[in-house]
C-alpha positions as CSV (number, residue, x, y, z in Angstrom):
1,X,-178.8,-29.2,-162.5
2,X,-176.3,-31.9,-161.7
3,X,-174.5,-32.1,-165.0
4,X,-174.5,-28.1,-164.5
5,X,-173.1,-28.1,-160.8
6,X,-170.4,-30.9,-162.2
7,X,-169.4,-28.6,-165.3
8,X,-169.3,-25.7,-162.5
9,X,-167.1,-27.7,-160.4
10,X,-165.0,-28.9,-163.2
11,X,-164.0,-25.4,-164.0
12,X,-162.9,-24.4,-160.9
13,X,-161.2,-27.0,-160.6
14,X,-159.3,-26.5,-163.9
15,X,-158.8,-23.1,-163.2
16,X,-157.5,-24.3,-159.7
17,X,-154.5,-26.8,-161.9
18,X,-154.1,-23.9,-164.0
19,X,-153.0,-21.5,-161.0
20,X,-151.0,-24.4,-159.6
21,X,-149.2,-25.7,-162.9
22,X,-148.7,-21.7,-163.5
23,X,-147.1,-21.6,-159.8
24,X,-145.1,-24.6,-160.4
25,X,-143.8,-23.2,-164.1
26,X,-142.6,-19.9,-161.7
27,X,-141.5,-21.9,-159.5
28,X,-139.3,-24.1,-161.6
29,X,-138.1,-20.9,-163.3
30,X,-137.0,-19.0,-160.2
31,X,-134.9,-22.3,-159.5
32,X,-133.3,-22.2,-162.9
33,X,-132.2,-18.9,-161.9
34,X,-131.0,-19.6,-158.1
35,X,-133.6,-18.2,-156.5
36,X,-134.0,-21.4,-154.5
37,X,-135.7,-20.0,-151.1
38,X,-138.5,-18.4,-153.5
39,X,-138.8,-21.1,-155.6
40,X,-138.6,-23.5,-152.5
41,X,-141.6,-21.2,-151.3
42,X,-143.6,-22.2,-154.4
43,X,-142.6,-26.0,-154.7
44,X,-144.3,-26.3,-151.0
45,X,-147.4,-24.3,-151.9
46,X,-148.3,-26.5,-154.7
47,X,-147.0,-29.9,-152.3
48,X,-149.3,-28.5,-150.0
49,X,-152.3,-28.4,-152.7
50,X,-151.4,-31.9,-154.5
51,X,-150.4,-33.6,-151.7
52,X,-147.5,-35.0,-153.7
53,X,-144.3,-36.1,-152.1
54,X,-142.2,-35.5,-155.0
55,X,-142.9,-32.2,-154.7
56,X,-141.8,-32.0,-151.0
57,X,-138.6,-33.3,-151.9
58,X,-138.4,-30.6,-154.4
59,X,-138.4,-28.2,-151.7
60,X,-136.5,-29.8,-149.8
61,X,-133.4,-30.1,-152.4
62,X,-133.8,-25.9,-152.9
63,X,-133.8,-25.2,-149.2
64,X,-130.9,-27.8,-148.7
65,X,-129.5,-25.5,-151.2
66,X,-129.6,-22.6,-149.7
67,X,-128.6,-23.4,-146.1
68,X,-131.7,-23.6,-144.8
69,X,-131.1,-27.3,-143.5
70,X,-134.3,-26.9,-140.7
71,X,-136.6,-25.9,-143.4
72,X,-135.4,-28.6,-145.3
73,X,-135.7,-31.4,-143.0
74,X,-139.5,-30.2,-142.7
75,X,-139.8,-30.6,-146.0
76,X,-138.1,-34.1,-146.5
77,X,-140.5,-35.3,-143.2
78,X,-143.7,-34.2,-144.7
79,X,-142.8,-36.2,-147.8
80,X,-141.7,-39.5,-145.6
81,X,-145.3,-38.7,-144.4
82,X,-147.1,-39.4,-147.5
83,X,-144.9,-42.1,-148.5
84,X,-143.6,-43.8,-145.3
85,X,-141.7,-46.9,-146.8
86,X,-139.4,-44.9,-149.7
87,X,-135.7,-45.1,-148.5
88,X,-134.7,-42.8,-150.7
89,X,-136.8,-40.1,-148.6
90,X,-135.4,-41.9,-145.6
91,X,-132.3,-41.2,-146.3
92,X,-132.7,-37.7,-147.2
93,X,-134.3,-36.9,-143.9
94,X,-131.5,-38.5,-142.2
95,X,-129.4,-36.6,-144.4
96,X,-131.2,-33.3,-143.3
97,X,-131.3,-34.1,-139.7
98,X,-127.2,-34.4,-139.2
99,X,-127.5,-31.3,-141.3
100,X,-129.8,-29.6,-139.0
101,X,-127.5,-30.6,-135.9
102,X,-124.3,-29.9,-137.6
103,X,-125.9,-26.0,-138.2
104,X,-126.7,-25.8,-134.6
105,X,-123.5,-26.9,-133.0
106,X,-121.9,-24.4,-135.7
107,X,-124.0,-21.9,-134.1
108,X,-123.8,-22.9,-130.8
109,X,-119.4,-22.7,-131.4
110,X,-119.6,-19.3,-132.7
111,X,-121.8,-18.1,-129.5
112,X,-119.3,-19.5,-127.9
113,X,-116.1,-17.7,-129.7
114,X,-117.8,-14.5,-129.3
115,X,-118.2,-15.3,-125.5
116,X,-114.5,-15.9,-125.6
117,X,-113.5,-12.8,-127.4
118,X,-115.4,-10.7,-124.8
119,X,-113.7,-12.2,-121.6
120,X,-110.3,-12.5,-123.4
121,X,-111.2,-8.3,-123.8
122,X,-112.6,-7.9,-120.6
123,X,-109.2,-9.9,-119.0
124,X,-111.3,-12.8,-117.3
125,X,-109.1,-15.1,-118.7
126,X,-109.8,-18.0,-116.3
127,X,-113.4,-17.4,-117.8
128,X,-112.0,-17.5,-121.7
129,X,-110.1,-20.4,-120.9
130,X,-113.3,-22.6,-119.8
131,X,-115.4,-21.3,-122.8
132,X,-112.7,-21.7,-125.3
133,X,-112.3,-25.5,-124.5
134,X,-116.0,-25.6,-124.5
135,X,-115.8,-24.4,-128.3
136,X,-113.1,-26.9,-128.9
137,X,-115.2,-29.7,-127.6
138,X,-117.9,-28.6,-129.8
139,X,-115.8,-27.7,-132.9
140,X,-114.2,-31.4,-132.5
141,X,-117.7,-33.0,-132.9
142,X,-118.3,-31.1,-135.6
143,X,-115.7,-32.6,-137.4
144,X,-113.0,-31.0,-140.0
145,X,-115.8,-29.4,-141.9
146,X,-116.8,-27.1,-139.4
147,X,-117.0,-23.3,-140.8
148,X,-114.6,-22.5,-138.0
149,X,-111.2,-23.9,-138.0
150,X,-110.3,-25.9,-134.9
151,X,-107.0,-24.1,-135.1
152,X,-108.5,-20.4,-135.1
153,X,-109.9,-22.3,-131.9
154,X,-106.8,-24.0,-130.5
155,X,-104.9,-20.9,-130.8
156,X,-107.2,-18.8,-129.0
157,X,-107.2,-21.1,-126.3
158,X,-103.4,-21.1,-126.5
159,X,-103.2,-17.0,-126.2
160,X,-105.5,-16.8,-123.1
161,X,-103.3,-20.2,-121.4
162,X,-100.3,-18.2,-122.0
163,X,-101.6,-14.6,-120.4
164,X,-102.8,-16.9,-117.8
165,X,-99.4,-17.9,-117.0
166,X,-100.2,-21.4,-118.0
167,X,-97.0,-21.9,-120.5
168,X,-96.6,-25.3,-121.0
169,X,-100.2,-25.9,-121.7
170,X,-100.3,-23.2,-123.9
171,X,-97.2,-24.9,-125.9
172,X,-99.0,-28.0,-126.1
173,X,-102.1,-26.3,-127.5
174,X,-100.3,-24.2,-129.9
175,X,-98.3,-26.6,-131.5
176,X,-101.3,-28.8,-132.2
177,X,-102.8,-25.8,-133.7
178,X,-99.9,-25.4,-136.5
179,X,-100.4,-29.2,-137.0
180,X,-104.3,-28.8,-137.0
181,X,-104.5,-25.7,-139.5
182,X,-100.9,-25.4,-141.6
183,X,-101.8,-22.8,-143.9
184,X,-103.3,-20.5,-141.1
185,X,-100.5,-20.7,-138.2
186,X,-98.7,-17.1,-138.5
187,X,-100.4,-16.6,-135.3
188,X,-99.7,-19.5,-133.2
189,X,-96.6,-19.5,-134.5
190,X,-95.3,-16.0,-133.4
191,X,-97.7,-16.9,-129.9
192,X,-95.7,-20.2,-129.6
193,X,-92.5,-18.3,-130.2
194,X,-93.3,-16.2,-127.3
195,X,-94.5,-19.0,-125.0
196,X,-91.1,-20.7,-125.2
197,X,-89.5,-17.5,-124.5
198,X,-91.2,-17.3,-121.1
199,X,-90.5,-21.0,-120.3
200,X,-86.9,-20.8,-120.8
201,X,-86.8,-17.9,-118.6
202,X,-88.3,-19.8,-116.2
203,X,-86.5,-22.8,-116.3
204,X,-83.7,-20.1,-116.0
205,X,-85.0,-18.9,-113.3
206,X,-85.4,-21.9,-111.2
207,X,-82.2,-22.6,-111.9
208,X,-80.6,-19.0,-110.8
209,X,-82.7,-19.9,-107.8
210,X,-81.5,-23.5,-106.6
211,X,-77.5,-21.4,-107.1
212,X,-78.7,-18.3,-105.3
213,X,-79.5,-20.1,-102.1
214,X,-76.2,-22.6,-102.6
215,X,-74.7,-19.3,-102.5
216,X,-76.7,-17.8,-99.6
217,X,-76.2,-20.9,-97.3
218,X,-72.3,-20.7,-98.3
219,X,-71.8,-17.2,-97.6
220,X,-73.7,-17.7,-94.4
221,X,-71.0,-20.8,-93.4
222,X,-68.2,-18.2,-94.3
223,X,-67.4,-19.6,-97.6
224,X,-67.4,-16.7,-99.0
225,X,-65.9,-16.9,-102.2
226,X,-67.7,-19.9,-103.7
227,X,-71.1,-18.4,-102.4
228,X,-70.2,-15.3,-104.3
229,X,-69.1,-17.6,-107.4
230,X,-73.0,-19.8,-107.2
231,X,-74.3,-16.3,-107.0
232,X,-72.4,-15.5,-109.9
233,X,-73.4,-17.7,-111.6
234,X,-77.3,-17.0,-110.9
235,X,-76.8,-13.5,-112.0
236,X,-75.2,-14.4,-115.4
237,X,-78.2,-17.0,-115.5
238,X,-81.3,-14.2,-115.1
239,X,-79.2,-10.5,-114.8
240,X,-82.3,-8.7,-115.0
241,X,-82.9,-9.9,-111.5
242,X,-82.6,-7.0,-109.0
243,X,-82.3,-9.5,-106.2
244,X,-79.7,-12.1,-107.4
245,X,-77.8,-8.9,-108.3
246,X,-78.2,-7.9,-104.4
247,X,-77.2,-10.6,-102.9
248,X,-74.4,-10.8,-105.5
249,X,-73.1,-7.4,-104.7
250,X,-73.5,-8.4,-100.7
251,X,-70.5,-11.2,-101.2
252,X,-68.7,-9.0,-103.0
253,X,-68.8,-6.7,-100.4
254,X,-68.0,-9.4,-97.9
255,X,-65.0,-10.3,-100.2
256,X,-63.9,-6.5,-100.1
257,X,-64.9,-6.2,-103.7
258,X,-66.5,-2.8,-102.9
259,X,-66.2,-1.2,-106.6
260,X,-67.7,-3.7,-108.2
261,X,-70.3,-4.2,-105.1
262,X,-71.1,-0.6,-105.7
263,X,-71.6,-1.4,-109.9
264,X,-74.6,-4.0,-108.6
265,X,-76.2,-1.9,-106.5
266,X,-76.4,0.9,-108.9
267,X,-77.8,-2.2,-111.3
268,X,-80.8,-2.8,-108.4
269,X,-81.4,0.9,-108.4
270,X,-81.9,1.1,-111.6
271,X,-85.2,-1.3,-111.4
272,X,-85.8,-0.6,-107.8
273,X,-85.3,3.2,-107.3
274,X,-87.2,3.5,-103.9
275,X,-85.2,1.1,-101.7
276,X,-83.4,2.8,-98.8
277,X,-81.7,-0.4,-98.0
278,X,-79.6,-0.7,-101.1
279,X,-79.0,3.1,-101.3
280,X,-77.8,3.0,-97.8
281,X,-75.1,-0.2,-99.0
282,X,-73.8,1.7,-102.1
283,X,-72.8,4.4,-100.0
284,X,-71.2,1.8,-97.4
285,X,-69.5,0.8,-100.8
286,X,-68.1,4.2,-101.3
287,X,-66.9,4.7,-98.0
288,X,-65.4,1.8,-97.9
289,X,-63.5,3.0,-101.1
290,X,-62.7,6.4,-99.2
291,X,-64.8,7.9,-101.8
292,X,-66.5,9.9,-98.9
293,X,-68.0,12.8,-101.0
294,X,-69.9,10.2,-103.2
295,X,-71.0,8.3,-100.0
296,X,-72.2,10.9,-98.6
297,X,-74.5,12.0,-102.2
298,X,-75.9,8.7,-102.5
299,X,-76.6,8.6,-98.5
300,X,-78.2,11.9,-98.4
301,X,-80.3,10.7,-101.5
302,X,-81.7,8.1,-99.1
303,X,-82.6,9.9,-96.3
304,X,-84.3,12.2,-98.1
305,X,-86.8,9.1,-98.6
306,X,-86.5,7.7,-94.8
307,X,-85.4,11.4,-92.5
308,X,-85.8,9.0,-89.5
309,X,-83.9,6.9,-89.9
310,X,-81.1,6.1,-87.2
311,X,-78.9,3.8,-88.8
312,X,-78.9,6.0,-92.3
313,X,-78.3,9.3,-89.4
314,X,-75.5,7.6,-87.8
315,X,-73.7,6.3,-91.3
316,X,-74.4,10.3,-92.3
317,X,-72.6,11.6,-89.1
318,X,-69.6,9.1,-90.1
319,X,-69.3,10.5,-93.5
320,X,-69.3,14.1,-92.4
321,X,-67.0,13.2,-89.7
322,X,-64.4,12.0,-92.1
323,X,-64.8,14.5,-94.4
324,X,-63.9,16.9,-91.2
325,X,-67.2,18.4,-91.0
326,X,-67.3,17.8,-87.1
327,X,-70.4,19.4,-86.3
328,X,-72.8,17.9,-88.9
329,X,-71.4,15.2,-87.6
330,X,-71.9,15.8,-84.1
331,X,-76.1,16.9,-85.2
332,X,-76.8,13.7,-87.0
333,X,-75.2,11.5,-84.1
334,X,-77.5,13.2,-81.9
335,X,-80.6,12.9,-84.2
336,X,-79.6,9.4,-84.1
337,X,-79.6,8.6,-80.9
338,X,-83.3,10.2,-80.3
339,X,-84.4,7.8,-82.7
340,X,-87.0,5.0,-81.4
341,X,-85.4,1.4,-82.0
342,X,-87.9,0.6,-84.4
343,X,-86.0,3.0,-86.3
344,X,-82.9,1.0,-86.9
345,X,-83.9,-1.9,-89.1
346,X,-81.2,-4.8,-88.4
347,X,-80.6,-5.3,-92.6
348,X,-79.2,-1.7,-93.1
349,X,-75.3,-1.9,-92.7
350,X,-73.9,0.4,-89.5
351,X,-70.9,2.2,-91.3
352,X,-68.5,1.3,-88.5
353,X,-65.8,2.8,-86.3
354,X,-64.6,6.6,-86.5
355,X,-60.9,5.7,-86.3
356,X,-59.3,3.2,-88.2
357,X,-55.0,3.4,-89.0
358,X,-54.9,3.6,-93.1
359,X,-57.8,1.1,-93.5
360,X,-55.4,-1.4,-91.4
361,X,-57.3,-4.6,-89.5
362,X,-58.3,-4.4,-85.9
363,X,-55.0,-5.1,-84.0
364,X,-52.4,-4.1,-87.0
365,X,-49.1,-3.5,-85.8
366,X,-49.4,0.1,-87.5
367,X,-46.8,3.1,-86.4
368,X,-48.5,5.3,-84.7
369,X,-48.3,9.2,-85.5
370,X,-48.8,12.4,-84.1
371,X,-49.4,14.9,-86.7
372,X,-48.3,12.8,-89.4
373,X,-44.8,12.1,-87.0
374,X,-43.8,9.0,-85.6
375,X,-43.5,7.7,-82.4
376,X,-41.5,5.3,-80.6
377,X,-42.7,1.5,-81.1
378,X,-42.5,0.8,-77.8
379,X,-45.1,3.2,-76.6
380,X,-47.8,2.8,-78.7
381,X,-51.1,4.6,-78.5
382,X,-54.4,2.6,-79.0
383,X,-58.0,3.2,-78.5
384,X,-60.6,1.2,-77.8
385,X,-62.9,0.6,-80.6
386,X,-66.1,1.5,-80.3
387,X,-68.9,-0.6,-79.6
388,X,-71.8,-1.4,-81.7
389,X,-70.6,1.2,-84.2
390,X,-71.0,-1.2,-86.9
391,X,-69.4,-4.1,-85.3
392,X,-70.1,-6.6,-82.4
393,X,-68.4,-5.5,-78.7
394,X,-68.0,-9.2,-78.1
395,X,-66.0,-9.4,-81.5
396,X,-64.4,-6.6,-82.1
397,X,-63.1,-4.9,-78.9
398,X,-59.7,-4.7,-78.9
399,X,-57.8,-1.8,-79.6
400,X,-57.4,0.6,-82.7
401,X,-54.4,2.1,-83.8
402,X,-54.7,5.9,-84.2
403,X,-52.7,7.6,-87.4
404,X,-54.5,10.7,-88.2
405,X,-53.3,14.6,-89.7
406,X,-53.3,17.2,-86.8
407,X,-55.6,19.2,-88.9
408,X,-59.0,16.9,-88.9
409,X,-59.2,16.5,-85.6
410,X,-62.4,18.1,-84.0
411,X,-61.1,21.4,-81.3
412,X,-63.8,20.7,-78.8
413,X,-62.2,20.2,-74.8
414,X,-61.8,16.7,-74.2
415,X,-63.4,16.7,-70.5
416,X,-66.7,18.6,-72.4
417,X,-66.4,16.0,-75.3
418,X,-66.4,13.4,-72.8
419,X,-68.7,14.2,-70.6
420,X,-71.4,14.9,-73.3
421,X,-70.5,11.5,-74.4
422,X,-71.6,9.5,-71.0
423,X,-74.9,11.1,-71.1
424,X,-75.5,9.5,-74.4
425,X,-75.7,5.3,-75.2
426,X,-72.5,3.3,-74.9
427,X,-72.0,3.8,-79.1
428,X,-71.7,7.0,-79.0
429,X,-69.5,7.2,-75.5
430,X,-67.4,5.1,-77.6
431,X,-67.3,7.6,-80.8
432,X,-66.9,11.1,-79.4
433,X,-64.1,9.7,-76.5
434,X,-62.6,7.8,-79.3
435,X,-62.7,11.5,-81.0
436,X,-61.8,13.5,-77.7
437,X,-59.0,11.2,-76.8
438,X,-57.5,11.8,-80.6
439,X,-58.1,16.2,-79.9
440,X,-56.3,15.6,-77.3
441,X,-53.3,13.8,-77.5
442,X,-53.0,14.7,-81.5
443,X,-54.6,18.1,-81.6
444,X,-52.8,19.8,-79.1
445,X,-49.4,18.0,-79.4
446,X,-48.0,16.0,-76.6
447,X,-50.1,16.9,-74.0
448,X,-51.2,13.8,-71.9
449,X,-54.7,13.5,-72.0
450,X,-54.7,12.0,-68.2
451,X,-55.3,15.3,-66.6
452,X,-58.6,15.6,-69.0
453,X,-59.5,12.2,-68.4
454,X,-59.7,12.3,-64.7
455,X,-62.2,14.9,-63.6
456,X,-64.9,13.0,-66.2
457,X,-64.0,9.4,-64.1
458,X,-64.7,11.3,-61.2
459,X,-68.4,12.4,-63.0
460,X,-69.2,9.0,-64.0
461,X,-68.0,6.7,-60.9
462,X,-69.7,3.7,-62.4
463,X,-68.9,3.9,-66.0
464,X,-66.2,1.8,-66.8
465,X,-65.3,3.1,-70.4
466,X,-63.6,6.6,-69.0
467,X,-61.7,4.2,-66.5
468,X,-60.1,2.2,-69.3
469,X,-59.2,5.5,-71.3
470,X,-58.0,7.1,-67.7
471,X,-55.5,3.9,-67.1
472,X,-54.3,4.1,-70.7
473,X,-53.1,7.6,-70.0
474,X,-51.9,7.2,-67.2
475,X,-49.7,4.0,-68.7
476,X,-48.3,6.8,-71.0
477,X,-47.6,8.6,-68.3
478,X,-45.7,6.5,-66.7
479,X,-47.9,6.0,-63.3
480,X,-48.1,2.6,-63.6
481,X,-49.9,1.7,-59.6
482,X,-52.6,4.4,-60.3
483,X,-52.9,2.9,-64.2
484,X,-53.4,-0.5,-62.5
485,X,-56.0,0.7,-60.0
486,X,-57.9,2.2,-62.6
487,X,-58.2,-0.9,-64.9
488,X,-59.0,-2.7,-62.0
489,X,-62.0,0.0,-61.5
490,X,-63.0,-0.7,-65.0
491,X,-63.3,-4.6,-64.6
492,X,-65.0,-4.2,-61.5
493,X,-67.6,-2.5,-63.0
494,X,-67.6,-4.4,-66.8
495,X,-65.7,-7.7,-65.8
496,X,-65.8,-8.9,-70.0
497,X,-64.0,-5.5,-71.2
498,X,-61.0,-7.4,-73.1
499,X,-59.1,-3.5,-73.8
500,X,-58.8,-3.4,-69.9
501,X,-57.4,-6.7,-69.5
502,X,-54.9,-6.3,-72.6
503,X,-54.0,-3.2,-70.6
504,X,-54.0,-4.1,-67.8
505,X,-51.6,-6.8,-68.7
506,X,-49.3,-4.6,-70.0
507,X,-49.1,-2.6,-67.1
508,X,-48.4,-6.0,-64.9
509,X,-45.5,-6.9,-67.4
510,X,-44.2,-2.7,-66.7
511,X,-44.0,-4.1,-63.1
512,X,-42.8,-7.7,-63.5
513,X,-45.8,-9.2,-62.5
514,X,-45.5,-11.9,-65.3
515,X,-48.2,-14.6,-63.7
516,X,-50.8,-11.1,-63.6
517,X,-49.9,-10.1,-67.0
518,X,-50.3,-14.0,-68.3
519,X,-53.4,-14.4,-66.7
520,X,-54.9,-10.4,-67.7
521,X,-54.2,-11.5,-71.4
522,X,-55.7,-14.9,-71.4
523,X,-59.5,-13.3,-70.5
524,X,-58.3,-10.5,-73.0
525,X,-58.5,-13.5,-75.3
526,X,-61.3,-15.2,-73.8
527,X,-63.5,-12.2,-74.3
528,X,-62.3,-11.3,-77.5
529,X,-60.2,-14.4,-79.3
530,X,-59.3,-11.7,-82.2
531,X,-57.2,-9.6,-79.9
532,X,-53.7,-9.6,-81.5
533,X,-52.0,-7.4,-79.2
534,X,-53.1,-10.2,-76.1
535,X,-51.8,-13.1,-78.2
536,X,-48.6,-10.9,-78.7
């Protein structure tokens, strides 16, 4: 019975070998023919029956093999196991583990690259930046055998520096990405090409900066012409700048340069299409060309984008004023003037006065003219100049010659003109007597324009303005006393009116009162230093 249970269990147990040397022929074939994770399969089911190390390590080799570096290390520390003091085993555990971590920090980098691609998609670039340097930190402990190239990485992390507006990092970064990876840089070469472009545009335009505001704080001390050359010199630096090209085309209007002022603006519209302000300028530009039909288009273009407001109404009534078209003129004056203040921003250039001689300078010694004929010298014809109508009162007060054609003078009566005029502010008293004094003495040839003057002075008893224009005519006239007595009126009432005291001077000389007229046209020049008939 023993000898029979022995024979039984000797059979099984050869049958057992025979199924395991049969699995281990398989398995030995399938790694012949590559199969390696099959065969690796088999190798550690018959290890697992025999016990046997060697066969471990077999398995271990095949799933090495086929990138199965986990599996592998199992394999390796299961054979250790049975044979703790073999170094060779050692060693391929060892072997297996830095495989194991290499695999995981490979996979752990392309999690990471595909987190990166998402926010670089998604435009949280702050985000891509952070998780791309987190992949290079990674991808640099992997070494140079890493299945993705630091510079795939490096210039990823360059792009998303670069959108950020982080240039000269990105620089950095994508030139050690052509050094890192030479025969894959196309990309971070074309990015890097791109990069530099930027920072040389900024360098340029830190530089155009540092010359625009030489130029600002020159034009502001009246240097005028080296401010405009610094600005000059800013534009040529960055011209695709709309405002360098603005403030470029301000000192050139400030030099009298208005054609080619009028050549930047149009530049600045060009990028900046809504702005009023520089619509408003170019037509300043125009006008001051006498190019009042284009003015007047490129004016009327802006206040079709601001209707309300007063400075671009009164510059509207100037232009239809010179053109002769009296009444439009006379409507947008008005419209002005019901404007609130908030209305008149203080950057928006005031066209200026109604009546200049030929584009002559405040004070020229021009001939004077009544319909185109001339007069005597000696008995010139001024008016004051308006105040506030583009230009200060304080600097700009003396008197303006008046040379103008019969024919574009507005019809209206003077005394209505007038008296219309002192219900309104003291700029546009100044611009429709300005315009009633010229109907009047031009208009309706040499009729004095005393008798018109008068009943008005009588309607406004405290406005000095009428007063001054009252004492002029009567100079004309010849009634000197009642001239005098008027002025007087008039600097009772304003006592800092420099056109009353230059007339009033003149009327003391008429008289031989030298010391009066000396003294009259010293505060004619203290109130307004520029008054070149005072200094006469």
């Amino acid at each position: 019975e023993r000898c029979l249970t022995a024979k039984n269990v000797s059979e099984e147990q050869q049958k057992k070998d025979l199924a395991l040397r049969e699995k281990l022929g398989r398995a030995d074939a399938l790694a012949a023919a590559g199969e390696n994770l099959q065969a690796a399969t088999l190798y550690g089911e018959v290890a697992e029956e025999r016990m046997d190390p060697l066969l471990f390590v077999r398995q271990g080799e095949l799933f090495f093999a086929a990138g199965k570096e986990a599996e592998a290390l199992h394999a390796y520390e299961r054979a250790l196991k049975s044979v703790p003091g073999d170094r060779e085993i050692a060693r391929r555990v060892e072997t297996a583990r830095k495989a194991v971590e290499k695999a995981e920090r490979k996979q752990r980098m392309e999690q990471l690259l595909r987190k990166a691609g998402d926010e670089e998609r998604q435009g949280h670039f702050q985000d891509a930046v952070k998780t791309y340097r987190a992949a290079l930190a990674l991808s640099r402990e992997a070494g140079t055998e890493s299945s993705v190239e630091q510079g795939e990485i490096l210039t990823g992390l360059g792009r998303v520096l670069a959108v950020s507006g982080l240039l000269q990092e990105a620089e950095n970064i994508l030139v050690e990405a052509i050094r890192t990876s030479p025969g894959k840089d196309a990309e971070a070469k074309r990015l890097l090409s791109g990069v530099r472009s930027r920072l040389e545009a900024q360098r340029k335009r830190r530089e155009a900066a540092v010359l625009a505001e030489k130029g600002k704080k020159l034009v502001a001390s009246g240097r005028t012409y080296e401010g405009a050359v610094q600005l000059r010199e800013a534009v040529l630096l960055v011209p695709e700048d709309p405002e360098l090209r603005f403030l470029f085309a301000e000192a050139l209007s400030d030099l009298g340069m208005y054609r080619e002022a009028a050549g930047e603006y149009a530049y600045v519209l060009r990028k900046s299409p809504e702005r009023v302000d520089v619509l408003n300028r170019r037509a300043w530009s125009y006008a001051k060309l006498g190019q009042y039909d284009e003015a007047l288009q490129v004016l009327l273009s802006a206040r079709n984008k601001a209707p309300e407001n007063a400075v671009l109404l009164e510059n509207e009534g100037y232009l239809y004023f010179r053109r002769g078209e009296f009444d439009q003129a006379l409507r947008a004056f008005e419209k002005s003037l019901r404007q609130p203040e908030a209305s008149r921003p203080t950057e928006y250039r005031e066209m200026g006065p109604l009546w200049e001689s030929n584009g002559s300078s405040v004070g020229g010694n021009t001939m004077i003219t009544e319909g185109w004929l001339s007069l005597p010298r000696e008995t010139p014809f001024w008016l004051p100049s308006p105040a506030g109508a583009g230009v200060s009162s304080a600097g700009f007060s003396g008197l303006w010659h008046l040379a103008l054609p019969r024919e574009s003078l507005p019809g209206e009566p003077f005394s209505e003109m007038l008296q219309r005029a002192i219900r309104l502010d003291p700029q546009m008293k100044a611009l429709y007597g300005n315009a009633a004094v010229a109907s009047s003495y031009v208009g309706r040839g040499r009729v004095n324009p005393a008798d018109r003057i008068a009943p008005v002075v009588g309607v406004a008893r405290e406005d000095a303005f009428p007063r001054v224009l009252l004492g002029h005519a009567l100079l004309r006239k010849g009634m000197v006393d009642s001239a005098m007595e008027q002025l007087e009126e008039a600097l009772r009432i304003n006592p800092f009116d420099s056109t009353a005291y230059t007339l009033l001077g003149y009327a003391a000389l008429r008289k031989g009162q030298k010391a009066l007229a000396l003294e009259a046209y010293k505060n004619a020049l203290l109130f307004d230093p520029e008054n070149d008939q005072a200094k006469r």
